[in-house]
C-alpha positions as CSV (number, residue, x, y, z in Angstrom):
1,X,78.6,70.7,82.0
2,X,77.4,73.8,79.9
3,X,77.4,76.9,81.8
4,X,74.2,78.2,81.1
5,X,74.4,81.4,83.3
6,X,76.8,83.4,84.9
7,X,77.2,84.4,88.6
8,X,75.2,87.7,88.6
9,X,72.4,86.5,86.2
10,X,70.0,84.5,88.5
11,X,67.5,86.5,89.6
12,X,63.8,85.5,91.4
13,X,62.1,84.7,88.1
14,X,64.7,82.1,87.4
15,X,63.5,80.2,90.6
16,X,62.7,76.5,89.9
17,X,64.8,76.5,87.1
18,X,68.1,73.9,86.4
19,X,71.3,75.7,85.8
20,X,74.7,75.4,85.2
21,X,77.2,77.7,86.5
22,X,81.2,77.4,86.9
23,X,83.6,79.8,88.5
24,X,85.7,80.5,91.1
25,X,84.5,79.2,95.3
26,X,84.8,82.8,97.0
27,X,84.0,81.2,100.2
28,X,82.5,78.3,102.0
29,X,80.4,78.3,105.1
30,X,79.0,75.5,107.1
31,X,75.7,76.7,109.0
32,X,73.9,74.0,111.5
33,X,75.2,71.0,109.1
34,X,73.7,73.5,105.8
35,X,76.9,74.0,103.3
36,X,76.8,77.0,101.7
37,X,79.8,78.7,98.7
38,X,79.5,81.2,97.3
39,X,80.7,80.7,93.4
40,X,82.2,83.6,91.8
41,X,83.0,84.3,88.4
42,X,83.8,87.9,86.3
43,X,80.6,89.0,86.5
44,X,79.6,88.6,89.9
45,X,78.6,86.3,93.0
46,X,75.8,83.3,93.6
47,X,75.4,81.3,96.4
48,X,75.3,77.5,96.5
49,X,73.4,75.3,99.3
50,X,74.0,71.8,99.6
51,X,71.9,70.1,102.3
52,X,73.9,67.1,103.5
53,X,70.6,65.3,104.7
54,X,69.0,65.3,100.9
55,X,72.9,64.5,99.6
56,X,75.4,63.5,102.4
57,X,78.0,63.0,99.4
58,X,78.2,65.9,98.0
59,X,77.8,68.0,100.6
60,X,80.8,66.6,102.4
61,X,82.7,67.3,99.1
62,X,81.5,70.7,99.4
63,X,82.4,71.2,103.2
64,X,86.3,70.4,101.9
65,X,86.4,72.9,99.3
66,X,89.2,75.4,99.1
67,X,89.0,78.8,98.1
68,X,90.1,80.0,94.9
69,X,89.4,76.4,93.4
70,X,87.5,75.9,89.8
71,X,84.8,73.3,89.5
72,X,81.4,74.1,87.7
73,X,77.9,73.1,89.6
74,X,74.6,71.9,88.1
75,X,70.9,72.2,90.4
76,X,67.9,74.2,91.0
77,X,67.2,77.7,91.7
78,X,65.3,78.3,95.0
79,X,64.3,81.0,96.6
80,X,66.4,82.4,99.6
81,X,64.7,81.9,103.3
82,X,63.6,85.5,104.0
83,X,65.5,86.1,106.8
84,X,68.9,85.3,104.6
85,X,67.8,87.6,101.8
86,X,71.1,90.1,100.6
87,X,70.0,93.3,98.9
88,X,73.5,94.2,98.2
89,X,73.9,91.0,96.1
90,X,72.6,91.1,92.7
91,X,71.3,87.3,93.1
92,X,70.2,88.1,96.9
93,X,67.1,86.5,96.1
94,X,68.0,83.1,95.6
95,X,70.3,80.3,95.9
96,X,71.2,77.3,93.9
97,X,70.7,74.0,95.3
98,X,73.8,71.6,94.3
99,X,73.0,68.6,92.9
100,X,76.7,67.9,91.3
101,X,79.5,69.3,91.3
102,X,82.8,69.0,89.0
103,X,86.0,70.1,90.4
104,X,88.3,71.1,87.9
105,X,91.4,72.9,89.9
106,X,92.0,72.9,93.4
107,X,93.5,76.0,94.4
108,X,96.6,76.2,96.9
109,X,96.1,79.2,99.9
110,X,96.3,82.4,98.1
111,X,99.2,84.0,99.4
112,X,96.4,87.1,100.0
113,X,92.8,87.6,99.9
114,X,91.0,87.7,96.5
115,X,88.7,90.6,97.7
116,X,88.6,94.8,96.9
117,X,89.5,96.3,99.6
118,X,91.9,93.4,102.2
119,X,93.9,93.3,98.2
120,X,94.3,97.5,98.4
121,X,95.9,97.0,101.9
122,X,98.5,94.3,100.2
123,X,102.2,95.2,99.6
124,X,102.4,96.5,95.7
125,X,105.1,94.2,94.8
126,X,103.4,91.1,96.3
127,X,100.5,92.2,94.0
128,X,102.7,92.3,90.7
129,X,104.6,88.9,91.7
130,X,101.0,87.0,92.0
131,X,99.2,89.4,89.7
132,X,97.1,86.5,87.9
133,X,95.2,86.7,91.3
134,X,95.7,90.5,92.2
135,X,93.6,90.4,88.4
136,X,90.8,88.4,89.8
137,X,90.1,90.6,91.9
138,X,86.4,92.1,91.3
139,X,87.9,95.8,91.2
140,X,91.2,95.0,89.2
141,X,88.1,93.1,86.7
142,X,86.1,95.8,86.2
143,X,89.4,98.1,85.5
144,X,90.3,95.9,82.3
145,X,86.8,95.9,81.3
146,X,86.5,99.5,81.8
147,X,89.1,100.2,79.6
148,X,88.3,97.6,76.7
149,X,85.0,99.5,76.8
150,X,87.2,102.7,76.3
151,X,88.8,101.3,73.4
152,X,86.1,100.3,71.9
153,X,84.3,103.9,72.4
154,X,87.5,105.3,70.5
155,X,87.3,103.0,67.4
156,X,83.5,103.7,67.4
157,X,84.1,107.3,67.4
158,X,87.0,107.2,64.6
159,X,85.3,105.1,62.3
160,X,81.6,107.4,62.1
161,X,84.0,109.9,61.8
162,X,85.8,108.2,58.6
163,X,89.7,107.3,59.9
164,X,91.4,104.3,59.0
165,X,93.1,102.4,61.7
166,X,96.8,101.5,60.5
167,X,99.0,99.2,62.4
168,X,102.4,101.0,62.4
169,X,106.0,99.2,63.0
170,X,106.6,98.2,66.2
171,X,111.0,98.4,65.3
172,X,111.8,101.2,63.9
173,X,115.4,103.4,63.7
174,X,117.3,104.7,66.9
175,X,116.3,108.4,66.7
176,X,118.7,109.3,69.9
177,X,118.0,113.4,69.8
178,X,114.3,112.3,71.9
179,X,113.6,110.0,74.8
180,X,116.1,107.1,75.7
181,X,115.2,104.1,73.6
182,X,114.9,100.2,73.6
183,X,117.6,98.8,71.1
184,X,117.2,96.0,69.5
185,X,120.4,94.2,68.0
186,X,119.4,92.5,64.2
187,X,121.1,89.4,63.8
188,X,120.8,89.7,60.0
189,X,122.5,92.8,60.1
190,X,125.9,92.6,62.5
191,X,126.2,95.1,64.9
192,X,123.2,97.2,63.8
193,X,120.6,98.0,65.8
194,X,116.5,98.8,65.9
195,X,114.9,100.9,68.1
196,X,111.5,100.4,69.1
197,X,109.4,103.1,68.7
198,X,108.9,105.7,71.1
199,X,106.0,106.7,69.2
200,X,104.4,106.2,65.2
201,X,105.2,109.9,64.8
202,X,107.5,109.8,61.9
203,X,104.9,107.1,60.3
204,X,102.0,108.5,61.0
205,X,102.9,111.7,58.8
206,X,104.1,109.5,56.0
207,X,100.7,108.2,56.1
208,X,100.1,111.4,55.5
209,X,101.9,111.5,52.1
210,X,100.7,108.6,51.4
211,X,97.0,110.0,51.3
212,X,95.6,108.3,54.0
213,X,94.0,112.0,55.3
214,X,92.8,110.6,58.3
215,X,94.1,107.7,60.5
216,X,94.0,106.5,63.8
217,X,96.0,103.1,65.9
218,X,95.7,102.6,69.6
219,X,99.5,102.3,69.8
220,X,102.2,100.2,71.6
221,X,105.3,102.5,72.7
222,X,108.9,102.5,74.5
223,X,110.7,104.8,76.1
224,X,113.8,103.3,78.6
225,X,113.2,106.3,80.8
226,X,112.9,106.3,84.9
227,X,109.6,105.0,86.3
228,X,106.8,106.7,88.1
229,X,103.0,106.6,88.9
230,X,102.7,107.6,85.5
231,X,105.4,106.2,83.3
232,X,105.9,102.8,82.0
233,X,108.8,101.5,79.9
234,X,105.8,99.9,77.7
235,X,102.4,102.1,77.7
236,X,99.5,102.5,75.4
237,X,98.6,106.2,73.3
238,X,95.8,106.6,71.0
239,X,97.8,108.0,67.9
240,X,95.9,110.5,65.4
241,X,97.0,112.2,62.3
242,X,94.7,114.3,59.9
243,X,95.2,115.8,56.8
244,X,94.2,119.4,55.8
245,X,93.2,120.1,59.3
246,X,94.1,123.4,61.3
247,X,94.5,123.8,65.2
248,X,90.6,124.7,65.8
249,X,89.6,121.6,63.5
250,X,91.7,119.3,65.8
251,X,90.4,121.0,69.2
252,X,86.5,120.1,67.9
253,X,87.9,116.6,67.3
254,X,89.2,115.9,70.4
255,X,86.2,117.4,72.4
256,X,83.8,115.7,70.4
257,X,86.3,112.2,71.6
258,X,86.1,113.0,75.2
259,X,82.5,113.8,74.9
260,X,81.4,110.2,73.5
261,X,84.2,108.9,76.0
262,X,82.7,110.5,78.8
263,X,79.0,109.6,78.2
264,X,79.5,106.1,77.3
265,X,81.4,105.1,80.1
266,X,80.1,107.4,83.1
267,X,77.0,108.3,81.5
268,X,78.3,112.5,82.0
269,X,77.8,115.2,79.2
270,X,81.0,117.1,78.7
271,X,80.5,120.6,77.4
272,X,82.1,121.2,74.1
273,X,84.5,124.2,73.7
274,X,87.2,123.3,76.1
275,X,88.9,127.0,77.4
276,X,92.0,127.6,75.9
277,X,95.1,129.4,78.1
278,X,98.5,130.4,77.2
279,X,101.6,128.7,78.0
280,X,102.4,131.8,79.3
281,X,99.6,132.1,81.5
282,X,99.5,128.3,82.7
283,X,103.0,129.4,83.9
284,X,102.5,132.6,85.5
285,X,99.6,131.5,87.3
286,X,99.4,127.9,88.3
287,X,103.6,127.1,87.6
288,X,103.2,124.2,85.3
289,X,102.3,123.2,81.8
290,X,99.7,121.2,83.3
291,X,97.5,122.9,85.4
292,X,94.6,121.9,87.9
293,X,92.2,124.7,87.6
294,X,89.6,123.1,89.8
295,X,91.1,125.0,92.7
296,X,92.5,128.3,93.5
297,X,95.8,129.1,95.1
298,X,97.2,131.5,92.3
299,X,100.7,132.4,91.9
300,X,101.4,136.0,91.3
301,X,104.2,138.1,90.1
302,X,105.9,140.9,92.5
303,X,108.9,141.4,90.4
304,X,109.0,144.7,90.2
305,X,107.1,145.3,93.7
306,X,110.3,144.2,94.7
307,X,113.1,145.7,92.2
308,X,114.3,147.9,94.6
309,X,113.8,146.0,97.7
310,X,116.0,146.0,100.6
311,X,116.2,142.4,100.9
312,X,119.6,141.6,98.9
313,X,118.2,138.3,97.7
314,X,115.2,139.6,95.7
315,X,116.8,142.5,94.6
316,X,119.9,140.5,93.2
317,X,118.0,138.3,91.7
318,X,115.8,140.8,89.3
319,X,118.9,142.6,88.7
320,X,120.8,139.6,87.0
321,X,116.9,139.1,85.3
322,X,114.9,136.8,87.3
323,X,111.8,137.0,89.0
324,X,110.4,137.2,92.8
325,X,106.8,135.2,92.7
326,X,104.5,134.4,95.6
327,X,101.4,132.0,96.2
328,X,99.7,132.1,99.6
329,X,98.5,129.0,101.3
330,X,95.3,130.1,103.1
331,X,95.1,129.5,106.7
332,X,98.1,127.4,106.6
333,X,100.2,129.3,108.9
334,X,99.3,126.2,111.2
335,X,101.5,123.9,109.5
336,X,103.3,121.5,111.3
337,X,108.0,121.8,111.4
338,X,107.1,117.9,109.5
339,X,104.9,119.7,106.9
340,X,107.2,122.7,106.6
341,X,110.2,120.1,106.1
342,X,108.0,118.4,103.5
343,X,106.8,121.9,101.4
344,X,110.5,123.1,101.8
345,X,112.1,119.7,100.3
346,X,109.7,119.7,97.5
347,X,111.2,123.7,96.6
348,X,114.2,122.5,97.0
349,X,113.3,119.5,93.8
350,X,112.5,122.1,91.6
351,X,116.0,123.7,92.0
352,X,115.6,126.3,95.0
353,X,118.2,126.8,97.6
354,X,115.6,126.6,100.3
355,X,111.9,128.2,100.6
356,X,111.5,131.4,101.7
357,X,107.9,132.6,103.8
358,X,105.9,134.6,106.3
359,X,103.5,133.3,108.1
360,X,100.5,135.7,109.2
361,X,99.6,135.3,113.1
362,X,98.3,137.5,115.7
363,X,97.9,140.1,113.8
364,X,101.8,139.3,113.3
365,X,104.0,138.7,109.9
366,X,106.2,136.1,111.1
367,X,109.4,135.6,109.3
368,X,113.4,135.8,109.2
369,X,112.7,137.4,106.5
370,X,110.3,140.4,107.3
371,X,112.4,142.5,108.5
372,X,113.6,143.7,105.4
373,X,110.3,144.3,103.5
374,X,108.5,147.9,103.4
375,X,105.2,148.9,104.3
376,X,104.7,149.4,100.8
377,X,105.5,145.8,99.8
378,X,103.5,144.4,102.8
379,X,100.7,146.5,101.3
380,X,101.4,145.2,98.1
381,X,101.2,141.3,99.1
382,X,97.7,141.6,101.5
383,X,96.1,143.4,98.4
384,X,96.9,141.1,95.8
385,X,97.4,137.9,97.3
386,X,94.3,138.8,99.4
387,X,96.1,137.6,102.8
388,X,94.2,137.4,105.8
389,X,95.3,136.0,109.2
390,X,95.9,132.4,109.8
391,X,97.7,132.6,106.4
392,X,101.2,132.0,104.8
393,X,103.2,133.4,101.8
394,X,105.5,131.5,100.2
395,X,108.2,133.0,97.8
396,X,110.4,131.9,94.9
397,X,113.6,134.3,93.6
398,X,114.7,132.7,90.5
399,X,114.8,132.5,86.6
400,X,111.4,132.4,85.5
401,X,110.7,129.1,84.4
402,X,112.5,127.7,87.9
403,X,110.5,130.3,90.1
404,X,107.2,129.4,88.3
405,X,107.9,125.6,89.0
406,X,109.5,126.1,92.6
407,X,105.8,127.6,93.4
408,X,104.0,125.1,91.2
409,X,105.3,122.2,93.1
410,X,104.4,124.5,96.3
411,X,100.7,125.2,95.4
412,X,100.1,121.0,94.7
413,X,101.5,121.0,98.3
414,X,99.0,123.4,100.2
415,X,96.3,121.7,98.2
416,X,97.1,118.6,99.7
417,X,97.8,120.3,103.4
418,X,94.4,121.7,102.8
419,X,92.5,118.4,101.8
420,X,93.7,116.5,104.3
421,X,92.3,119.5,107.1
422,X,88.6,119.4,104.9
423,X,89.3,122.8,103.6
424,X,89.6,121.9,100.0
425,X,86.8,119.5,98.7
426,X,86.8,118.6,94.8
427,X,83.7,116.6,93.6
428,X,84.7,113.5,92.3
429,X,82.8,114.0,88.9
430,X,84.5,117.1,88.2
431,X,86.1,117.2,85.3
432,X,88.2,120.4,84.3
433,X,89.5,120.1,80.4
434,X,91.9,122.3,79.3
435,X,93.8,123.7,75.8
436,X,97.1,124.5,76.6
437,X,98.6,125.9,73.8
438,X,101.3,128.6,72.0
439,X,104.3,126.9,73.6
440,X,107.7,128.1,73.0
441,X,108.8,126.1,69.6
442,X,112.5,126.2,71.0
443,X,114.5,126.1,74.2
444,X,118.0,126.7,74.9
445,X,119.7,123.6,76.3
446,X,122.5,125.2,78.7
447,X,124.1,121.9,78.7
448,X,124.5,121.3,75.0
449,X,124.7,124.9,74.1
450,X,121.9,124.8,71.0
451,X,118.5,125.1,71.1
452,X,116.1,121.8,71.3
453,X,112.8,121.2,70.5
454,X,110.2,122.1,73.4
455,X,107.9,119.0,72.0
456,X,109.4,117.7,68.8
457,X,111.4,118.9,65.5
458,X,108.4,118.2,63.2
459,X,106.1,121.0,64.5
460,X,105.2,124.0,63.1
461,X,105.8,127.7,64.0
462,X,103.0,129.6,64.2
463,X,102.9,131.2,61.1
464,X,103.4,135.1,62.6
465,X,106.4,134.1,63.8
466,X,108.4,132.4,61.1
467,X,110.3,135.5,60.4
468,X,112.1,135.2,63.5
469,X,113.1,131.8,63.0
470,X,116.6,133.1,62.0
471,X,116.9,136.5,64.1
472,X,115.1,134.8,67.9
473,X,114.0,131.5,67.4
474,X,113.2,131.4,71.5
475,X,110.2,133.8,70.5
476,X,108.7,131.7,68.0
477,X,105.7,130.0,68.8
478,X,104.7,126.4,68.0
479,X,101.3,125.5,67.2
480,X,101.4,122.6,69.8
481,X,98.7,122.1,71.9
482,X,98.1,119.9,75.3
483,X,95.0,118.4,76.0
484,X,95.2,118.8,79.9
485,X,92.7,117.5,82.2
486,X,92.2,117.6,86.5
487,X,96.1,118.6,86.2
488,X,96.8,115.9,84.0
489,X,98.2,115.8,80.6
490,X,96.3,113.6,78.8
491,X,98.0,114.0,75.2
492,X,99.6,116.8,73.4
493,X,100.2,116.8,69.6
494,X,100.9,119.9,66.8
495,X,100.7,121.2,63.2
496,X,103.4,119.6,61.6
497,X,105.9,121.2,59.3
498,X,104.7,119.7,55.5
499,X,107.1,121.8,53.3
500,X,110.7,119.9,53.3
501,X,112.8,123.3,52.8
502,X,111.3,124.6,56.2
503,X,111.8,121.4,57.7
504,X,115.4,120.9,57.0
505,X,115.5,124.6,58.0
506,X,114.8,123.0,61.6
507,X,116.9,120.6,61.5
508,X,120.1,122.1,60.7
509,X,120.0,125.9,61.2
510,X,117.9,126.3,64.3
511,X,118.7,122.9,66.2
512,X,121.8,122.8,64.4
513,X,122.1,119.2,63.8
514,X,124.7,118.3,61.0
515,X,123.9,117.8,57.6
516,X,124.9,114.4,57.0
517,X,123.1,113.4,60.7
518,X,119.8,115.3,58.9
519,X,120.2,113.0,56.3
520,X,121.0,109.7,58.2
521,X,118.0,110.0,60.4
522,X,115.8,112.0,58.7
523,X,116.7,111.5,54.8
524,X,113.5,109.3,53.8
525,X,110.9,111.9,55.8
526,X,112.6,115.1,53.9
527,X,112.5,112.9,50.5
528,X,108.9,111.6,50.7
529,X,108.0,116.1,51.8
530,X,109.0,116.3,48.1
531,X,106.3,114.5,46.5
532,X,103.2,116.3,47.4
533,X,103.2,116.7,51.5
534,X,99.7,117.8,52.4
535,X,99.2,120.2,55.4
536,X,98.9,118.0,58.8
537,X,98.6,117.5,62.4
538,X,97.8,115.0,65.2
539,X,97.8,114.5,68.3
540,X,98.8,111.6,71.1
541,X,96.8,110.6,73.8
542,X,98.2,108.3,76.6
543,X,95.3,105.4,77.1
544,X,96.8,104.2,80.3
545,X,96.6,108.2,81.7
546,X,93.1,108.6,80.1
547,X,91.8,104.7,82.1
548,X,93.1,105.9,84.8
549,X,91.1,108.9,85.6
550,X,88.2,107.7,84.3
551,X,88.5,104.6,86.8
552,X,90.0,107.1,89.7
553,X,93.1,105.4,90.2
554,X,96.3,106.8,91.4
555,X,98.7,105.2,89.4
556,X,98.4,103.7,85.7
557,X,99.7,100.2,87.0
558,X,96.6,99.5,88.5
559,X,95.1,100.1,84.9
560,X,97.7,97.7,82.7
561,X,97.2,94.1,83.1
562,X,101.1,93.3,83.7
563,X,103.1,96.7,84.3
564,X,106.6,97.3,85.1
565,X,107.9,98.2,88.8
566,X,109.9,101.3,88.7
567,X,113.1,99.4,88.0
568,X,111.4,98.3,85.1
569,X,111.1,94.8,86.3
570,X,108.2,92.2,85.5
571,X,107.8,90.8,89.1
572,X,105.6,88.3,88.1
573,X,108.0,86.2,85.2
574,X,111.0,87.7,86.5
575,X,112.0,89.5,83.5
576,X,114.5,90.9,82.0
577,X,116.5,87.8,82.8
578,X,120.6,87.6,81.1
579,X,120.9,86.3,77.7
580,X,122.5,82.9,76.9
581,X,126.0,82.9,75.6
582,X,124.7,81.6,72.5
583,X,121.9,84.2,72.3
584,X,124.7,86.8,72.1
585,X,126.8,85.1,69.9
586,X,124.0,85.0,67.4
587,X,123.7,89.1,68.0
588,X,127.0,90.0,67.5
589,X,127.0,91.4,70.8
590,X,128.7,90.8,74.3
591,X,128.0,92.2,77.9
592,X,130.3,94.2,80.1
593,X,130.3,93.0,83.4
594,X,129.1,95.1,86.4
595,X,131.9,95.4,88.9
């Protein structure tokens, strides 16, 4: 049988017509001898009727249905009784009255219930192992179609705006100085290996040189890296490169992308001209690289409030050239000893020895700590942190990048506290973008004694600062940019580097990587820079980040059709599985047993 509608398409004016329809039986429901399903298919819900006194046949075939089962269903639309009528249904006007049915699958008992919100209630992992039915799903449905209408938004928006989509290898060389990789072992090559890409970076600028100005791929990557709400070992970015583009040609770019994104799937203008802070500043004030900005709860600095302090710890601590920063949580000198334990173990995460505060009760400072603070520096914190009782302070004494985290993690925390009392309330169409940019184009790897990359070895200084590329390369400045969003980092990308001598600069007098290693890994990039490199920058996005907040989902599993568990495990196939002895044979390779 033809389907000639489908299951949210029958509407009043349809009634007396003869239709087809096949999907899914959502439920069965025998009223006074009357069989009713309700069929189900992507689009949404009808109801059948089969009245066993006009067709005792089918009717008792109905009665026996299982849910979950496939068959397809021919008959007539009628109108519903009035009293039976369902406004919250799109087809709560009318029915279908069976007249034959053809069973195609019948469906064993779901080890759970196919519906919104009984599935959000079921265990995570028994949702990955059956996640062909966690899929069907009306919620999990309108995710995947959600974000196919995303993609396609995005290759609407590329191609008015004249980029070439290029399909970029998938196996590519290990480049081990970035993210732990996949490897690959070739079997036509003995005991050599691919990588697969971490990203098209190092392709996507050859594209460059190859005069393809502007191009665009929605992107497979692979990063064998530990697992969280918002990492997979396999994940999706929307990969962008442009020629003879500058930092403020790639910002109107990207705003104009979120704006067509925004407006095409939940119909909301974005403004253009997205503010723009400092790394500095998205440090200093809000701890992170990252920052929410829809709410308060500012860190500030009281380094040298406190230089002289008689509490040892502070004062140590500036001495040997940290900082002393504070953030209050406002009225949440109430907190619970479990909250406390919480706030304290997330400080504690980020590299503190403890968490050091005062709450603010009675009229009271309240604190082990108190004791040792002057009138001055109690003046000092009520004026600029603006405390008021009910309140606390909390304090990090630390290098500057640890004490800005420490406090960062600690200002997520009261935000939390405080949503969960009602005292914090952010709109749920509030969307706060955000240009986060002049990071630091090098840090100092303690470990490894050398500097690194902050984001990668292909960006470029900022031009100001190239001079002290030799004499301080910790002050140079990168022309990186992250596109930051609700606290989120939705992509981050740079000006790349496009003369070779600068380039190889990088590589082996700042980051100190050996000549002949330069050469190995690098050799083809620094070649093809010689033949008419034209200036360039892009820009990642991560697809599965940018679904999810546009769907409101916590985590970006619930916005890939078959993700990973955090061990990196497919639940559903069982994957990885071991390899056969011949498999390895035919690699070259063998396994060390685990003892």
């Amino acid at each position: 049988m033809k389907r000639t509608h489908h299951c949210a398409q029958l509407r009043s004016s349809d009634i007396g017509s003869e239709v087809n329809l096949a999907g899914w039986v959502d439920s069965v429901r025998d009223h006074g001898g009357i069989l009713f399903v309700d069929l189900r298919d992507r689009e949404g819900v009808t109801q059948l009727m089969a009245d066993p006194h006009a067709n005792s046949e089918l009717a008792d075939r109905m009665a026996h249905l299982k849910t979950e089962s496939v068959l397809s269903v021919s008959g007539k639309v009628v109108a519903r009784p009035e009293d039976t009528l369902n406004p919250n249904l799109k087809t709560g006007d009318i029915e279908v009255e069976a007249d034959e049915i053809e069973i195609f699958n019948v469906s064993d008992t779901p080890p759970f219930p196919i519906e919104d919100e009984a599935g959000d209630r079921v265990n995570e992992e028994r949702r990955l192992t059956y996640r062909y039915l966690d899929l069907r799903r009306p919620k999990m449905q309108r995710i995947l179609r959600l974000r196919h209408r995303t993609n396609r938004s995005i290759r609407d928006y590329f191609d008015n705006n004249d980029f070439t989509e290029v399909e970029t290898p998938l196996l590519f060389k290990s480049t081990p100085e970035g993210a732990r990789e996949f490897l690959v072992p070739s079997r036509t090559n003995p005991g050599q290996f691919y990588a697969l890409v971490q990203s098209p970076q190092q392709y996507k600028q050859i594209l460059m040189v190859a005069g393809i100005e502007r191009y665009y791929q929605i992107a497979r990557c692979f990063r064998d890296e530990d697992l969280r709400a918002d990492r997979q070992p396999e994940f999706t970015q929307l990969d962008i490169e442009v020629s003879f583009i500058d930092r403020e040609g790639m910002y109107a770019l990207m705003e104009g992308l979120c704006r067509k994104i925004w407006k095409d799937i939940l119909d909301l203008e974005i403004p253009m001209g997205f503010p723009r802070m400092l790394y500095a500043d998205a440090m200093n004030r809000f701890g992170v690289d990252k920052p929410d900005t829809r709410f308060g709860l500012e860190i500030k600095d009281f380094t040298d409030t406190f230089r002289d302090s008689e509490f040892k710890v502070f004062k140590s601590t500036i001495a040997s050239g940290g900082v002393v920063k504070a953030v209050k949580g406002d009225g949440l000198a109430e907190v619970t000893q479990g909250e406390m334990t919480r706030l304290t173990d997330a400080a504690i995460s980020m590299g503190a020895k403890g968490l050091a505060f005062i709450k603010v009760e009675g009229a009271e400072w309240k604190s082990p700590i108190v004791k040792f603070f002057s009138e001055e520096e109690k003046a000092a914190l009520t004026e600029r942190l603006g405390v008021e009782e009910g309140d606390i302070i909390f304090f990090a004494a630390a290098p500057w990048e640890k004490a800005c985290a420490i406090l960062g993690r600690i200002r997520l925390e009261c935000a939390e506290l405080l949503k969960t009392r009602g005292r914090l309330e952010i709109p749920a169409d509030r969307y706060d973008f955000l240009w986060v940019v002049d990071f630091p184009l090098m840090s100092f790897d303690e470990e490894q004694n050398r500097f690194v990359a902050t984001h990668h070895p292909f960006t470029a200084p900022v031009i100001e600062d190239l001079s002290l590329l030799d004499s301080d390369p910790k002050a140079v400045r990168g022309q990186h940019y992250d596109l930051v969003l609700n606290g989120v980092e939705l992509g981050g990308g740079s000006i790349r580097i496009h003369q070779p001598d600068l380039q190889k600069k990088v590589f082996e007098d700042v980051l100190d990587i050996p000549a002949e290693v330069v050469e190995q890994r690098f050799g083809y990039m620094l070649r093809a820079f010689h033949y008419g490199a034209p200036p360039h920058g892009g820009i990642a996005v991560g697809l599965d980040r940018l679904v999810s907040i546009l769907t409101g989902t916590p985590s970006i599993r619930d916005v890939i059709a078959f993700p990973k568990t955090q061990k990196g495990q497919c639940l559903m196939s069982q994957s990885p599985t071991p390899a056969t002895e011949k498999q390895l044979r035919d690699l070259h390779i063998a396994t060390l047993a685990e003892e």
